[in-house]
C-alpha distance (Angstrom), angle and dihedral (degrees) to the residues before:
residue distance angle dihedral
X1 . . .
X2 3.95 . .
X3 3.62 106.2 .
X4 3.93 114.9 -178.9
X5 3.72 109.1 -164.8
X6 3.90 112.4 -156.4
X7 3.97 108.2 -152.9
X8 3.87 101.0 3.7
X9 3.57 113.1 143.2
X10 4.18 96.4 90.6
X11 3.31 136.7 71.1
X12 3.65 112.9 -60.3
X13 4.17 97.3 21.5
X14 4.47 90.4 48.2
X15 3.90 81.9 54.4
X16 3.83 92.9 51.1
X17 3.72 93.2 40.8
X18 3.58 85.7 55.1
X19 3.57 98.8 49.5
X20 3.50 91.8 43.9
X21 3.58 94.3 63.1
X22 3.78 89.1 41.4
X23 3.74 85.0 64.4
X24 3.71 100.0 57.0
X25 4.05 95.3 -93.9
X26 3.95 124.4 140.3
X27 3.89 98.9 -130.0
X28 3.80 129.1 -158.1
X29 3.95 119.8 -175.8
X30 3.87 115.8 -156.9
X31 3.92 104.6 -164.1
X32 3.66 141.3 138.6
X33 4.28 97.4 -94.3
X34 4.19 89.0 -124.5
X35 3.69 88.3 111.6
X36 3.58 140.8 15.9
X37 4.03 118.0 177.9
X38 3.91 115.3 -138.7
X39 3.58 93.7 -133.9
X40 4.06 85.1 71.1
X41 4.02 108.9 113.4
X42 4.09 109.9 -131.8
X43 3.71 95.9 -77.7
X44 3.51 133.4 153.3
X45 4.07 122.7 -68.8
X46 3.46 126.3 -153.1
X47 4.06 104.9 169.4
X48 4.04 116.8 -172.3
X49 3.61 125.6 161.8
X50 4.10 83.4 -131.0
X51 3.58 87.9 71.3
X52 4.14 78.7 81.2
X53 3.87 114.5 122.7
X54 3.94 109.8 -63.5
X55 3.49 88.6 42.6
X56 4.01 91.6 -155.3
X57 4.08 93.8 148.3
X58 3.89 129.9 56.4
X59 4.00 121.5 -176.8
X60 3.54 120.4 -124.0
X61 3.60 95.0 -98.4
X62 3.27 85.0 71.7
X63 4.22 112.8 15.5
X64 4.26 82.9 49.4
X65 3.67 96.2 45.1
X66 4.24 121.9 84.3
X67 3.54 119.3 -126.9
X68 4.21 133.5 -165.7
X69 4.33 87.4 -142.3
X70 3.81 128.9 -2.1
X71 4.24 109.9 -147.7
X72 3.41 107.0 -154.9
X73 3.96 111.3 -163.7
X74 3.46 105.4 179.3
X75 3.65 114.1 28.8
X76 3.84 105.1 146.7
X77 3.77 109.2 179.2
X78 3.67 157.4 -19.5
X79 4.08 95.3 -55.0
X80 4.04 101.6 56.8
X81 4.24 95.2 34.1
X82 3.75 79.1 54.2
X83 3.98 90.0 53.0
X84 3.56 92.7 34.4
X85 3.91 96.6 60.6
X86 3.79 96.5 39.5
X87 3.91 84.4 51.8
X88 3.32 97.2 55.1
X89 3.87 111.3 26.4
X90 3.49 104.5 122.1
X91 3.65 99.0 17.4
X92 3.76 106.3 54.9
X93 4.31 120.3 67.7
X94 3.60 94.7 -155.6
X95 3.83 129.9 11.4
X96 3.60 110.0 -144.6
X97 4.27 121.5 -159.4
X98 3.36 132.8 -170.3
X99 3.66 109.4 -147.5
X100 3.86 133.7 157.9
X101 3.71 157.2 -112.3
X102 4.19 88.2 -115.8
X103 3.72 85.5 74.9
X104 3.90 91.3 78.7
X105 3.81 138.6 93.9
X106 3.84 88.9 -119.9
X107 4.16 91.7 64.3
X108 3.87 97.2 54.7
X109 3.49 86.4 49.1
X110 3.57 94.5 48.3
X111 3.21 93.3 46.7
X112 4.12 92.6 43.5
X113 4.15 93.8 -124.6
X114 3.73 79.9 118.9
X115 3.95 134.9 24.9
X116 3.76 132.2 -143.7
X117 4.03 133.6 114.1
X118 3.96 116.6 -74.1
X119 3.49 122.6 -89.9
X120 3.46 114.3 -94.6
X121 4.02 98.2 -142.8
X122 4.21 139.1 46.2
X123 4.14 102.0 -82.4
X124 3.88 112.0 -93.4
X125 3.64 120.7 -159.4
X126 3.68 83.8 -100.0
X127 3.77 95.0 58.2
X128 4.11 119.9 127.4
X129 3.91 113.7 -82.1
X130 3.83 124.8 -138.4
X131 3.83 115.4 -82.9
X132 3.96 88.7 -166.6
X133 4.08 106.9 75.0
X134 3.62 139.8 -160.5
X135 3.84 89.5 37.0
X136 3.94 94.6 179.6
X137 3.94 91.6 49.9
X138 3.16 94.3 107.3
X139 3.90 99.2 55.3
X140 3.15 96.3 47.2
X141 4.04 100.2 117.9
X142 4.24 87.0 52.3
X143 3.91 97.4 35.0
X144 4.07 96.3 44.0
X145 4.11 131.2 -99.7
X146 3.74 95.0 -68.8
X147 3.78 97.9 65.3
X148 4.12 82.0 69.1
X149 4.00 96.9 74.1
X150 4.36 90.1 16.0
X151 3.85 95.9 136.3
X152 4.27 113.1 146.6
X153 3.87 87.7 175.8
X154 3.34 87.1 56.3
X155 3.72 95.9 43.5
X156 3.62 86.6 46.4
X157 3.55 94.8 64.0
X158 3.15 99.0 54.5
X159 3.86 102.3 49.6
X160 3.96 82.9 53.1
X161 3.75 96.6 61.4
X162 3.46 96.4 37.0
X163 3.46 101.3 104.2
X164 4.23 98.4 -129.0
X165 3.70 111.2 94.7
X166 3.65 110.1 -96.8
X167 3.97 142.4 -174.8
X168 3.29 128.5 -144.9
X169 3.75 130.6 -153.4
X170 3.69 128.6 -169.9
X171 3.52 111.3 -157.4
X172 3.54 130.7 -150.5
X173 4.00 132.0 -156.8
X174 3.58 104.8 -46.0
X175 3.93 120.6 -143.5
X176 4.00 127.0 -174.1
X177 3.89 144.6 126.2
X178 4.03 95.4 -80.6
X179 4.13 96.3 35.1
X180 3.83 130.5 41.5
X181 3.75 90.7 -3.6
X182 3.54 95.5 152.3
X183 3.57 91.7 54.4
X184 3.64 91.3 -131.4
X185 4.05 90.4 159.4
X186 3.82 84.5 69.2
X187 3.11 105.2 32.8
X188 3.96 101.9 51.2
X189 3.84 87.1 50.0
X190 4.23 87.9 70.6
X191 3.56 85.8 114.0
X192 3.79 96.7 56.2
X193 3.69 106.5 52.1
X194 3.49 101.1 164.9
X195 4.08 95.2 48.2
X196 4.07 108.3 108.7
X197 3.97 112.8 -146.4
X198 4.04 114.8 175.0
X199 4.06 110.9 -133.3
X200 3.77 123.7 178.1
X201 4.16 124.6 -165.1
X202 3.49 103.6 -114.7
X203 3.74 93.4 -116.8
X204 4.02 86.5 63.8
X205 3.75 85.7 49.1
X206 4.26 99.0 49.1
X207 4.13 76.0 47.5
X208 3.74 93.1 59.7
X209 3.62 96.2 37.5
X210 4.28 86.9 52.8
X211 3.58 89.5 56.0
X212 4.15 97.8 47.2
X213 3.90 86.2 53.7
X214 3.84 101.0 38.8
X215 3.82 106.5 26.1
X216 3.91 120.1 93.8
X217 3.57 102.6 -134.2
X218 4.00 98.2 51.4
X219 3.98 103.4 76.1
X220 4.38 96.4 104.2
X221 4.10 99.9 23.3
X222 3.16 141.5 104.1
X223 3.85 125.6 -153.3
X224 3.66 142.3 -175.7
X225 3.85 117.8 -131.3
X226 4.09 127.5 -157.4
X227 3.50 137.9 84.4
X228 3.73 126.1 -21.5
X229 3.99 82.5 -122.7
X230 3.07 130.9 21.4
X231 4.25 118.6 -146.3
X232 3.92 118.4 -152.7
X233 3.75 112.0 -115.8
X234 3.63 96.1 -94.0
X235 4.11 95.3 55.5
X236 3.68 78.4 52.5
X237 3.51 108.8 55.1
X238 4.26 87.1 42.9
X239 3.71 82.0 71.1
X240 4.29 97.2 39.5
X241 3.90 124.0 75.9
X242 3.64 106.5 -103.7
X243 3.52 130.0 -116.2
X244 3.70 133.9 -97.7
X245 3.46 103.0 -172.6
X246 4.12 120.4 62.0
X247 4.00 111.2 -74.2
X248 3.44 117.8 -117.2
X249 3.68 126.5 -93.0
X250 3.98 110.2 -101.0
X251 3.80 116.1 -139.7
X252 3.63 118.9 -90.5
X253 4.01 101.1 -96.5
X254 3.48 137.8 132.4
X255 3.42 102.7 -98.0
X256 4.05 92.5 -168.4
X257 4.51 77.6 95.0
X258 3.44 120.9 75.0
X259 3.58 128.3 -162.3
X260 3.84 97.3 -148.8
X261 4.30 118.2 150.1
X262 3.87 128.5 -136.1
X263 3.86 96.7 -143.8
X264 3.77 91.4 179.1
X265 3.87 87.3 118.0
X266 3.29 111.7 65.7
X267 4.32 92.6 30.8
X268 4.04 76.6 56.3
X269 3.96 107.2 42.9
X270 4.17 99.9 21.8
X271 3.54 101.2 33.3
X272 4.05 88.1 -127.5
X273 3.84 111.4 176.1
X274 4.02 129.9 167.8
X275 3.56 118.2 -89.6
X276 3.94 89.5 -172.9
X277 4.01 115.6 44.9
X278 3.65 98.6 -122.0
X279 4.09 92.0 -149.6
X280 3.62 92.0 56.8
X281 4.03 95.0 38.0
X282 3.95 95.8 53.2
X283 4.49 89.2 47.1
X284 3.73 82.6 48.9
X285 3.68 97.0 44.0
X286 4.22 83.7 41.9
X287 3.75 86.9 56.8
X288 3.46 106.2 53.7
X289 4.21 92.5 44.4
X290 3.55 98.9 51.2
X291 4.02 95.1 38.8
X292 3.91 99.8 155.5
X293 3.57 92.0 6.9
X294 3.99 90.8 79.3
X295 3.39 110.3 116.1
């Protein structure tokens, strides 16, 4: 297979690239040149300064060139899934998109940019969207220029009615040496034991993404990825050192909304199973980042 990888020199994409190659594909990774992670297998470059965040232009190396699945790590809104599908209609088998958990009902509310009651139930694939968009607008001067037009439902739509096949994958809070090693999205959540936020090692995640671009039955899904179970905070922190210093401050939210995955799906239709227990990768991730600070 001919996999070009769109943004995948960091963190989650250099994982997939490598596991991509592992599994017999002929990758290609279109990205800016700023940054290139060592953990990358000897793939293919193609570095453009349009590979800059929208990614709404591809050279011809690339844009000319035909591919069995394009993996598209950072497509952020309406404006490059729009580019993305016109560049590669006719050209690409499968149109892979990595998307994300804020795209559901359960985040405005969360976050409070929308009321209602929480959901009673784990979030399916078929759970309630936002109706509120843009939901990083607003933080755009701290979070950087893309969070102005960042929109996945939006992006979403478009790669459905594109007309190339496409997968979608919904990510959940991803954990690993380079990213999140601190485990800070546990940790600041001390306060909230009962809150439910679905991680996945990035190992698991690079697994997941494999199987959208390589397996059969993916071309016209969409599928969450995370944990087969997802613990509240406080089950989680029972099995993490504890810290010695204070805990950081959570965000202001209404905790009463989880953000907790159904990954039946894509266990069901892909076969996807962890490669990395995520139990014993958070302890040993917990281990390293509190070092003396282990009470």
């Amino acid at each position: 297979m001919r996999v070009l990888i769109v943004g995948g020199t960091r963190f989650i994409g250099a994982h997939a690239a490598r596991q991509l190659d592992e599994a017999g594909a002929d990758v290609t990774v279109f990205h800016r040149g700023k940054s290139e992670n060592p953990i990358l297998p000897p793939v293919r470059h193609v570095r453009d300064a349009s590979a800059e965040y929208p990614v709404t232009l591809f050279p011809e190396a690339v844009a000319k060139a035909d591919w069995d699945a394009v993996v598209h790590m950072v497509m952020m809104g309406e404006a490059d899934a729009r580019a993305a599908a016109q560049a590669f209609a006719g050209r690409a088998g499968r149109l892979v998109m990595i998307s994300s958990g804020d795209i559901y009902r359960a985040y405005g509310r969360l976050t409070g940019s929308e009321p209602g009651e929480p959901d009673s139930s784990l979030l399916s694939e078929d759970a309630p969207l936002r109706s509120v968009l843009y939901p990083y607008r607003t933080q755009a001067a701290k979070l950087g220029r893309y969070a102005h037009d960042y929109e996945k439902i939006l992006a979403e739509r478009v790669v459905r009615e594109a007309g190339l096949p496409a997968v979608i994958l919904r990510l959940p809070k991803v954990y690993g040496p380079e990213d999140n090693a601190n485990l800070a999205t546990v940790y600041s959540f001390a306060a909230q034991p009962q809150w439910r936020w679905t991680h996945g090692h990035v190992d698991n995640v690079a697994r997941a993404i494999v199987l959208a671009a390589m397996h059969p039955a993916a071309p016209g899904r969409i599928y969450n990825v995370g944990e087969a179970n997802t613990p509240t905070m406080g089950e989680r922190l029972a099995r993490l050192p504890s810290l010695s210093s204070p805990t950081p401050q959570a965000p202001p939210f209404d905790y009463r909304h989880s953000i907790g995955y159904d990954t039946t799906r894509i266990r069901n239709e892909l076969g996807f199973r962890e490669i990395v227990d995520e139990a014993d990768a958070m302890l040993a991730l917990a281990k390293i980042a509190c070092g003396a600070a282990v009470d």
